[in-house]
VMD Tcl script that draws the C-alpha trace (Angstrom):
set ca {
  {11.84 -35.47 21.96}
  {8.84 -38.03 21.52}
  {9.43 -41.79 21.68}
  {8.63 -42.25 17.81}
  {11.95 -39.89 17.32}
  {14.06 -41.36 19.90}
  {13.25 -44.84 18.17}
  {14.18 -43.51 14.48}
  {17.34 -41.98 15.34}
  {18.63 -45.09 17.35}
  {17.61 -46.81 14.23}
  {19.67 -44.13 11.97}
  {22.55 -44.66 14.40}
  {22.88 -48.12 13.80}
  {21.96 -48.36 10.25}
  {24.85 -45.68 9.85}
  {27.16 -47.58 12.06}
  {26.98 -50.30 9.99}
  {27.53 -48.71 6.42}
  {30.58 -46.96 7.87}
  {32.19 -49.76 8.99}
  {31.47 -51.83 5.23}
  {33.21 -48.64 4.62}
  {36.22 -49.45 6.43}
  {35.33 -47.38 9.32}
  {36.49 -48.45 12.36}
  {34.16 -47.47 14.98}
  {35.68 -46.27 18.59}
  {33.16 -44.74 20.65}
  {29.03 -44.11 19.95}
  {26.76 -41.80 21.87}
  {29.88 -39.98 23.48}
  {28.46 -37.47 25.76}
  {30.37 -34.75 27.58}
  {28.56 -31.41 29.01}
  {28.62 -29.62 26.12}
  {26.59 -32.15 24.32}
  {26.93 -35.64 22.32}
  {28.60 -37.25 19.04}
  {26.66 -39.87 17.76}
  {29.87 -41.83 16.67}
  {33.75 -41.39 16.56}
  {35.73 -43.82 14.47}
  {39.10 -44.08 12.81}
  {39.31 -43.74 9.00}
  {43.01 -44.68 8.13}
  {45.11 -42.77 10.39}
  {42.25 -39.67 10.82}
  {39.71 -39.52 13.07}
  {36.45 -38.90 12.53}
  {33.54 -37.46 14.36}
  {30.11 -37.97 12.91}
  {26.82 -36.74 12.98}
  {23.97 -39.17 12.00}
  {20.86 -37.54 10.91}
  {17.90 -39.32 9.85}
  {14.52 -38.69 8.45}
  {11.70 -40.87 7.37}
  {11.65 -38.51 3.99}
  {13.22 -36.00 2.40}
  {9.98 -33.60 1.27}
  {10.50 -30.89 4.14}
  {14.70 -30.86 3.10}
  {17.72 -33.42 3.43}
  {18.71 -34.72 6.62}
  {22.07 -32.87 5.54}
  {20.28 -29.51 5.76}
  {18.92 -30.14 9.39}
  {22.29 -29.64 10.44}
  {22.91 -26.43 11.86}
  {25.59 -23.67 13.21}
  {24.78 -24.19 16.66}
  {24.72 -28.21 16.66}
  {28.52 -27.86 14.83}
  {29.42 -25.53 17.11}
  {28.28 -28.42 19.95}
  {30.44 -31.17 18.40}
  {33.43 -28.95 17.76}
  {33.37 -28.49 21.66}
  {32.88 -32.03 22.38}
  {35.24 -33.47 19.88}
  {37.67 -30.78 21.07}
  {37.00 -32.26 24.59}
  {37.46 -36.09 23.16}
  {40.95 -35.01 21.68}
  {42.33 -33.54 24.76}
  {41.54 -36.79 26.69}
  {42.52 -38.90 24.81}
  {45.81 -37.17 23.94}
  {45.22 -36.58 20.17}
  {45.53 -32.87 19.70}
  {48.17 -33.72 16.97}
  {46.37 -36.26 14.61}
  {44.68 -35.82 11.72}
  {40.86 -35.49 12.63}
  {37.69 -34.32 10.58}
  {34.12 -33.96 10.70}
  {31.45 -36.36 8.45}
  {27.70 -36.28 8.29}
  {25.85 -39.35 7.46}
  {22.36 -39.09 6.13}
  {19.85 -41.96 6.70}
  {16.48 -41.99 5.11}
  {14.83 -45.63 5.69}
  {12.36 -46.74 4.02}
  {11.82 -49.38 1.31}
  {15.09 -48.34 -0.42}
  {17.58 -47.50 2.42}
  {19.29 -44.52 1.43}
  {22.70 -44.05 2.96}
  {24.88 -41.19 2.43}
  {28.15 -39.94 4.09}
  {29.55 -36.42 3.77}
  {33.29 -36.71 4.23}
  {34.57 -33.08 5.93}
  {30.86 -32.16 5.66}
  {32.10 -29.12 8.38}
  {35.19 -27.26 9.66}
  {36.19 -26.92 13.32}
  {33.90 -24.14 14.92}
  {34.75 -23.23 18.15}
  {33.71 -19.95 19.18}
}
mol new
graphics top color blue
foreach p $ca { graphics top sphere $p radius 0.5 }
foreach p [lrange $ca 0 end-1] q [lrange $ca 1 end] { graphics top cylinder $p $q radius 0.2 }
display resetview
């Protein structure tokens, strides 16, 4: 992954960080990495929690950043939020998967998908 990319999502990550928590969001973890891969952030919404994948774009004319997400990268944070729940002792809690969408630019467009996937665990 180039530089330039590496910049822009950092920049999604915290641009989504903090629109979640003016959301009410509270944010618990961010870049949590395990062997089976990463989630960009974990929070608590209310008594769920939430594991969330922040994909951003400088523009939206090859697709959505929502459409860049695919089977094999929900597959990935199924794993690792499976991993996050075991130690951490929350196997019984509410928990569910959101997708934020950043486009930047000179109106910052900021959109969340609430349960935007289902646990996939092969």
């Amino acid at each position: 992954m180039t530089g330039q990319r590496l910049s822009l999502g950092k920049k999604g990550e915290e641009i989504a960080r903090r629109h979640l928590e003016r959301q009410g969001y509270k944010i618990l973890a961010a870049n949590y990495r395990t062997r089976n891969g990463e989630i960009d952030l974990i929070a608590r919404d209310g008594a769920t929690l939430v594991f969330i994948e922040v994909k951003t774009r400088m523009q939206d004319r090859f697709g959505s950043p929502f459409e860049a997400l695919s089977n094999k990268k929900c597959r990935s944070i199924s794993k690792v939020a499976l991993e996050y729940l075991l130690s951490h002792g929350g196997l019984e809690q509410p928990a569910r998967f959101d997708v934020v969408s950043v486009l930047p630019g000179e109106e910052m467009e900021v959109e969340v998908l609430r349960n935007a996937f289902d646990l996939c665990y092969p």
